[in-house]
C-alpha positions in Angstrom: 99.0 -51.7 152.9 99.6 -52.4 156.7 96.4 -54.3 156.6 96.6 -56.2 153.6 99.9 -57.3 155.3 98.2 -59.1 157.6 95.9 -60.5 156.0 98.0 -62.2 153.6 100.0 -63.2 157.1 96.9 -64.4 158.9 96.3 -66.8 155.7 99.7 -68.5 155.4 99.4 -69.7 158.9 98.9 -73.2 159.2 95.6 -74.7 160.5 95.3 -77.7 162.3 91.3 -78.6 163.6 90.7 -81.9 165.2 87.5 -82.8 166.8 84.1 -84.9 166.0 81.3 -83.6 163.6 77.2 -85.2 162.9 76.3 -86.3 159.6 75.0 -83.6 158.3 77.9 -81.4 159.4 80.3 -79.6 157.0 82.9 -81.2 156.0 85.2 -78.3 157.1 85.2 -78.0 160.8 84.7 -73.8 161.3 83.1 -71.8 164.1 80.3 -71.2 161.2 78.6 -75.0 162.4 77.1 -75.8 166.0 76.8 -79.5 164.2 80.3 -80.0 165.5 82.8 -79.9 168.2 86.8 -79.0 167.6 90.0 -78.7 169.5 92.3 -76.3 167.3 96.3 -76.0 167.0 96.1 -72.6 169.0 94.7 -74.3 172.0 91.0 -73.4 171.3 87.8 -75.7 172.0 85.2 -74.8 169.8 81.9 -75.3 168.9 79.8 -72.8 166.7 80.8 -69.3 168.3 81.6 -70.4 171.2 85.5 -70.7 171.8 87.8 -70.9 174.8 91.5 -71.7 175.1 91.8 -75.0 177.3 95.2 -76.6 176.1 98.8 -75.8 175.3 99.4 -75.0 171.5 100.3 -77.9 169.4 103.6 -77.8 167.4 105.2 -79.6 164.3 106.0 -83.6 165.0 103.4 -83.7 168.3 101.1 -87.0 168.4 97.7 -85.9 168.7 95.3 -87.9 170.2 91.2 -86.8 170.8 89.0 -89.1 172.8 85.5 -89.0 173.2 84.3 -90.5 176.0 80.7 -91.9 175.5 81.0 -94.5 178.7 77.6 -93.9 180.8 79.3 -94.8 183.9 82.5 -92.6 183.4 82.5 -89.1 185.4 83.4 -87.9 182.7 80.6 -89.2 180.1 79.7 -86.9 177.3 83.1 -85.1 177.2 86.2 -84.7 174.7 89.8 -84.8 175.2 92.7 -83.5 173.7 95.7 -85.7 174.1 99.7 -84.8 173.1 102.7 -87.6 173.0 99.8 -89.8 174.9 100.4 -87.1 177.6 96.5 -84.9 178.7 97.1 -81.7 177.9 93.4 -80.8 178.0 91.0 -81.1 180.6 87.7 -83.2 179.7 85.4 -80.7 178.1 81.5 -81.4 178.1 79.9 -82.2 174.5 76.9 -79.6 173.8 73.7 -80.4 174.4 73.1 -80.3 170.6 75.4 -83.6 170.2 74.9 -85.6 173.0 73.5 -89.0 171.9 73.6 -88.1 168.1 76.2 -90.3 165.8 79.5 -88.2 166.0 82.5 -89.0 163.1 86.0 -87.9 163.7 86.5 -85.2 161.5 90.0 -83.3 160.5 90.4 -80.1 158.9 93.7 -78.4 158.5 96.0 -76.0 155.9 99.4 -75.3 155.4 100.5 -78.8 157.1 101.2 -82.2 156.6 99.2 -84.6 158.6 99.5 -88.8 159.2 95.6 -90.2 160.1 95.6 -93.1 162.4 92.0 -94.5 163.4 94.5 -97.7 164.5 94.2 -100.6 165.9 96.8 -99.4 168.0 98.0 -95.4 168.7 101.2 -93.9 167.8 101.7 -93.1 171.3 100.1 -95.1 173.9 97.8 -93.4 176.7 97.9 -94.1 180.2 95.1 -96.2 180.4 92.8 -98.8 177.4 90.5 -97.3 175.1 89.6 -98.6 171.5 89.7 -97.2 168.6 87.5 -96.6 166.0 88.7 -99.3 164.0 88.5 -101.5 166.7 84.9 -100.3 167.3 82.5 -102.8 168.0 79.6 -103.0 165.4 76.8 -102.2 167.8 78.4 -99.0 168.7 78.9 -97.7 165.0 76.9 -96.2 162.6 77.3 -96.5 158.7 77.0 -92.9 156.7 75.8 -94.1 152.7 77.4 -93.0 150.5 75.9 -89.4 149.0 77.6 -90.2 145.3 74.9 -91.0 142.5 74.8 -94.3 141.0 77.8 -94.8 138.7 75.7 -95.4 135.9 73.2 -92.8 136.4 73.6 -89.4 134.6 73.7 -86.8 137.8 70.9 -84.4 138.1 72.2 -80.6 137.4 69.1 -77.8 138.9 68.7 -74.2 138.0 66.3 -72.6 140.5 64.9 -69.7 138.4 63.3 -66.8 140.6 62.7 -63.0 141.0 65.6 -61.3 143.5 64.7 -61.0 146.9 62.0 -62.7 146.6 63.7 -65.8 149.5 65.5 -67.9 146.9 68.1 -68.6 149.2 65.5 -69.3 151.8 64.1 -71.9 149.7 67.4 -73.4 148.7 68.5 -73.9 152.4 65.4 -75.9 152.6 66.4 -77.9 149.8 69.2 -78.4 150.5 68.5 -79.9 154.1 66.0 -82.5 152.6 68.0 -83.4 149.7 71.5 -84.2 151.3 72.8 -85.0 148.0 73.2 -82.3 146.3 75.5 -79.8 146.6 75.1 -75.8 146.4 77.3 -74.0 143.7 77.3 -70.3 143.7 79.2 -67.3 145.0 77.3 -68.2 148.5 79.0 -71.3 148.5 81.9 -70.1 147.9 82.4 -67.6 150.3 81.3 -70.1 153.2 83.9 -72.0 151.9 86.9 -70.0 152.3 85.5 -68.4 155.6 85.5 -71.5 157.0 89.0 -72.6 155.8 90.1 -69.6 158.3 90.7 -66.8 155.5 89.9 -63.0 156.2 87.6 -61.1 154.8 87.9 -57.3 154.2 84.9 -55.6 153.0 81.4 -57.6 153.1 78.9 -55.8 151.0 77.2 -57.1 148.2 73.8 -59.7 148.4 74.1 -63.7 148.0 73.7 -64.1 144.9 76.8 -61.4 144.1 78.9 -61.1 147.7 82.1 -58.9 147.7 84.7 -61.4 148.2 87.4 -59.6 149.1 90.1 -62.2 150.4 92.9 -60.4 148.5 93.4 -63.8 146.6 92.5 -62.9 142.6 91.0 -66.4 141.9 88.3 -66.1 145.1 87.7 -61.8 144.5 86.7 -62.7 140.8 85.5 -65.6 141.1 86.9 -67.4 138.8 87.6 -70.4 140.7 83.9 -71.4 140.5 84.4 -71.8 136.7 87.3 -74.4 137.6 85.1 -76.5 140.0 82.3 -76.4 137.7 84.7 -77.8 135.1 85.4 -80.6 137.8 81.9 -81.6 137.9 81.8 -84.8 135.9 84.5 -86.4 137.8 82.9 -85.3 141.0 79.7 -87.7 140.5 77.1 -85.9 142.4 74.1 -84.0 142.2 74.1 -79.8 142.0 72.6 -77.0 142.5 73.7 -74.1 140.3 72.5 -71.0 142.5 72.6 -67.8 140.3 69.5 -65.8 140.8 70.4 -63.0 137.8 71.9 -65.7 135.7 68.9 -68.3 136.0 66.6 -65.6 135.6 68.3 -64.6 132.1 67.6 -66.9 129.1 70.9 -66.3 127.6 72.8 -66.8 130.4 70.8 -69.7 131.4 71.6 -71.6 128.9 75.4 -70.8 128.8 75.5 -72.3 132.2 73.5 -75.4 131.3 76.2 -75.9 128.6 78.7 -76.3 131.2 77.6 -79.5 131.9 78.2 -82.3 129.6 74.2 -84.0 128.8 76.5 -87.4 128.9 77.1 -87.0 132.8 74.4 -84.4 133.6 69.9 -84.2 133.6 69.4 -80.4 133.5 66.7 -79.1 135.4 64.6 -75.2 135.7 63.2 -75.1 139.0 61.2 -71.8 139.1 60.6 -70.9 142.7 57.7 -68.4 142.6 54.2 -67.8 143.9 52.7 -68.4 147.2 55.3 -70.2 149.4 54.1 -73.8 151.4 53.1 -73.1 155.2 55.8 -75.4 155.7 58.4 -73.1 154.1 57.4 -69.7 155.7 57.7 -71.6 159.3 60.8 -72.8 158.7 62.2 -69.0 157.4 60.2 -67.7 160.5 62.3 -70.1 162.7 65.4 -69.0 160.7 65.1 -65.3 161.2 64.1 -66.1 165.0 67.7 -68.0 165.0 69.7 -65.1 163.6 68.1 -62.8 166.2 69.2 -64.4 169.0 72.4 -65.1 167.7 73.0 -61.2 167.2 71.5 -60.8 170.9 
């Protein structure tokens, strides 16, 4: 009871993450991404699992300010700042390695709050010295992110990976994934990222990817039944999916339960089936993935 207490606690705090993310980056800034690089309302700089207090908390009605500073000839090139009532309260921290000269977006995440987004031309709160901002970016120092939405009049394309268990489905939708941008994962993996990284605790953890314990203590999340509703958001969403359920793809029935979920107006269906011999390509790429997750643990 004691610990259920607070864990229901720990998820009605509010979250407030402020920081600059790559393209390809989630859109929910978490400790689960090294693609990007956070300042937190606890004081935290983050980026992947690294995390270090370096600032004062942040309280209801501050100004926030962040500043990346991407000037060569600056001592402090290649560094982020967090800024309060255009006062420093953080000390310049070094960019990783990973993001230095890559195209960096702001990026917010927060929950429990109300937030106002200024990109300007001007900031709520001056600083003590110039710097633009993003709007007032020039051209030659921006770089456009297309649009990942489907043509408007295009019917979106809907896939159904259909495979044996354990037999690297997963493995081979990461890869997917990464060189089809576009689409979007939707399965009980995908949803338990999601809520990890929107700072809720988990009790428990068994269970595989395809069929993961949730065990947030929130009834919609444990049985899932929130999926249903975002599937049933699908044809306002306009974009492509992936529908990752290795026991239901595998199963006829179920199979094509789940393709009627998607209206044929909006939607292509498509049965992928992942078997056989996997590419060279693939198995270096799971190699290298393993290798990752080993020295992660180390």
């Amino acid at each position: 009871q004691q610990q259920r207490q607070q864990q229901e606690q720990q998820q009605q705090q509010p979250i407030v993450r402020l920081g600059f993310a790559a393209g390809n980056a989630s859109l929910v800034l978490s400790d689960l991404s090294t693609d990007s690089v956070f300042f937190d309302c606890e004081g935290h700089f983050v980026h992947g699992r690294t995390k270090s207090r370096v600032s004062q908390r942040l309280r209801r009605d501050d100004i926030v300010g962040v500043l990346l500073n991407l000037d060569r000839s600056s001592p402090n090139a290649n560094t982020i700042s967090l800024f309060r009532d255009g006062q420093r309260i953080s000390e310049p921290q070094k960019l990783p390695d990973s993001l230095v000269g890559r195209p960096l977006f702001p990026a917010v995440s927060y929950r429990g709050v109300t937030l106002r987004i200024n990109f300007g031309p001007a900031p709520l709160k001056p600083l003590s010295f110039r710097c633009k901002m993003l709007q007032d970016a020039a051209a030659s120092d921006c770089q456009l992110s297309p649009s990942s939405s489907p043509v408007s009049d295009e019917r979106c394309d809907v896939l159904f990976p259909v495979s044996l268990p354990d037999e690297g489905t997963f493995h081979w939708l990461d890869h997917f994934l990464e060189k089809n941008p576009s689409y979007v994962e939707l399965s009980a993996r995908s949803l338990l990222a999601w809520a990890r990284k929107s700072g809720l605790s988990r009790r428990g953890g068994k269970g595989s990817n395809d069929r993961p314990e949730m065990g947030f203590g929130i009834p919609q999340l444990d049985d899932m039944s929130i999926l249903s509703f975002l599937i049933s958001l699908t044809p306002a969403i306009r974009r492509n999916f992936v529908v990752a359920e290795v026991q239901g793809n595998l199963l006829a029935e179920a199979r094509r339960n789940a393709v009627a979920r998607f209206s044929r107006s909006s939607f292509k269906a498509t049965a992928v089936v992942v078997m056989g011999e996997p590419s060279e390509e693939h198995k270096q790429l799971v190699q290298a993935g393993i290798l990752e997750e080993k020295k992660t643990e180390s």
